[in-house]
C-alpha positions as CSV (number, residue, x, y, z in Angstrom):
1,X,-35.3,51.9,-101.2
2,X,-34.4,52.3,-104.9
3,X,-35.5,49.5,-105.7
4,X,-38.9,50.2,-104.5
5,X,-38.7,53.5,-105.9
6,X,-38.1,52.0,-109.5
7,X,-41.1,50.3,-108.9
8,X,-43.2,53.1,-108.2
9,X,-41.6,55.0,-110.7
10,X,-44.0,54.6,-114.3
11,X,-41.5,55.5,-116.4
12,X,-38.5,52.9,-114.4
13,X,-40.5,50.4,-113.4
14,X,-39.7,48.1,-116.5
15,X,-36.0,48.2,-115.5
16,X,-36.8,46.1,-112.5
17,X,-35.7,42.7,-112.6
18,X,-36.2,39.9,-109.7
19,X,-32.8,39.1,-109.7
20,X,-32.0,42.0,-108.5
21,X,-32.9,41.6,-104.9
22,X,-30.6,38.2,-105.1
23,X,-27.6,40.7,-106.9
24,X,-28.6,43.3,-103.9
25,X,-28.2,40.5,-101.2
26,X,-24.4,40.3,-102.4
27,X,-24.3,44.0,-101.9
28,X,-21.4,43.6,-99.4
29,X,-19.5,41.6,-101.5
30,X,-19.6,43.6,-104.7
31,X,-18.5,46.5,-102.7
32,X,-15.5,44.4,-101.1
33,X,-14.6,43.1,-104.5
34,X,-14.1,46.9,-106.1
35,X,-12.2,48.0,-103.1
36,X,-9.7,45.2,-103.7
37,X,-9.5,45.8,-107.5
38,X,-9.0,49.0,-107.1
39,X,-6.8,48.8,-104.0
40,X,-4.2,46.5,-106.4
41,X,-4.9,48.1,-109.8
42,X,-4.1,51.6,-108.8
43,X,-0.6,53.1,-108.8
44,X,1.3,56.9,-109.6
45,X,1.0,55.9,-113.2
46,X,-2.5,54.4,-113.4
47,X,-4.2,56.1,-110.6
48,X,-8.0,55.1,-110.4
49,X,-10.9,57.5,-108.9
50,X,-13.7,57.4,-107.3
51,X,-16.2,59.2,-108.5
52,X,-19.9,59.5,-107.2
53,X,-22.3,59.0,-110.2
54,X,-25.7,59.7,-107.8
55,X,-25.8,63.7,-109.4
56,X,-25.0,63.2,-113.1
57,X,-23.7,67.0,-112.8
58,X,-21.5,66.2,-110.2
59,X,-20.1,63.2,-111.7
60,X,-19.3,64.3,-114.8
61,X,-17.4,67.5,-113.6
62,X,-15.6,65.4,-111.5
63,X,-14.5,63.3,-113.8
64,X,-13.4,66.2,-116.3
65,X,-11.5,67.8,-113.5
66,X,-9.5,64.1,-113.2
67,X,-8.9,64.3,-116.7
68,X,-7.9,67.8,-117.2
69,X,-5.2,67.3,-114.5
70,X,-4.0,64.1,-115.9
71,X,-3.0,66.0,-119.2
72,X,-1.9,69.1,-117.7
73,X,0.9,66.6,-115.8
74,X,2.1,65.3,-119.1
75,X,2.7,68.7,-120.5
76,X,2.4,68.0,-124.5
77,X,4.4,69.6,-126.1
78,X,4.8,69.7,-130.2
79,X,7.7,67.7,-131.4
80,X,10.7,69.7,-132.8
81,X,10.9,70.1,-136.4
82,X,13.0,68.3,-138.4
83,X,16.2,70.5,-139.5
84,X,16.0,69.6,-142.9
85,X,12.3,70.5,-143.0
86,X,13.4,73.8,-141.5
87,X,16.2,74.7,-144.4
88,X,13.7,73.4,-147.1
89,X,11.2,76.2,-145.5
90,X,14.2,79.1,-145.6
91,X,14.8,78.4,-148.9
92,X,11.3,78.1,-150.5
93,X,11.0,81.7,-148.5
């Protein structure tokens, strides 16, 4: 269907290529390929998501929200000064 669509579609038709339909035929495939890569890449430390991309919106708040939570669970904090640093700065006061 979306490749049809793209077709139809003026302004995506010139996207289409033939070897698509052979890289579609392997559809199956593909999709067993990422869910074993993922399924061995992704631990507590390196977790991977999944994240639809079909509503750009969507996606990209999803993504953020993935993000935002990765950071918040490392809890930066600034480094401690350096004591000396800290007696240079009450004496220049």
């Amino acid at each position: 269907r979306r490749l049809v669509a793209r077709l139809d579609d003026p302004a995506k038709n010139w996207k289409f290529d033939a070897g698509d339909l052979a890289e579609r035929a392997r559809w199956d495939d593909y999709t067993a390929a990422y869910r074993d890569a993922i399924a061995r890449c992704n631990s507590a430390t390196a977790p991977w998501y999944v994240i639809p991309a079909d509503a750009k919106r969507v996606r990209d708040v999803l993504a953020l929200r993935a993000v935002v939570r990765a950071l918040e669970a490392l809890d930066p904090r600034y480094p401690a000064a350096d004591p000396a640093a800290l007696r240079l700065r009450d004496e220049i006061r």
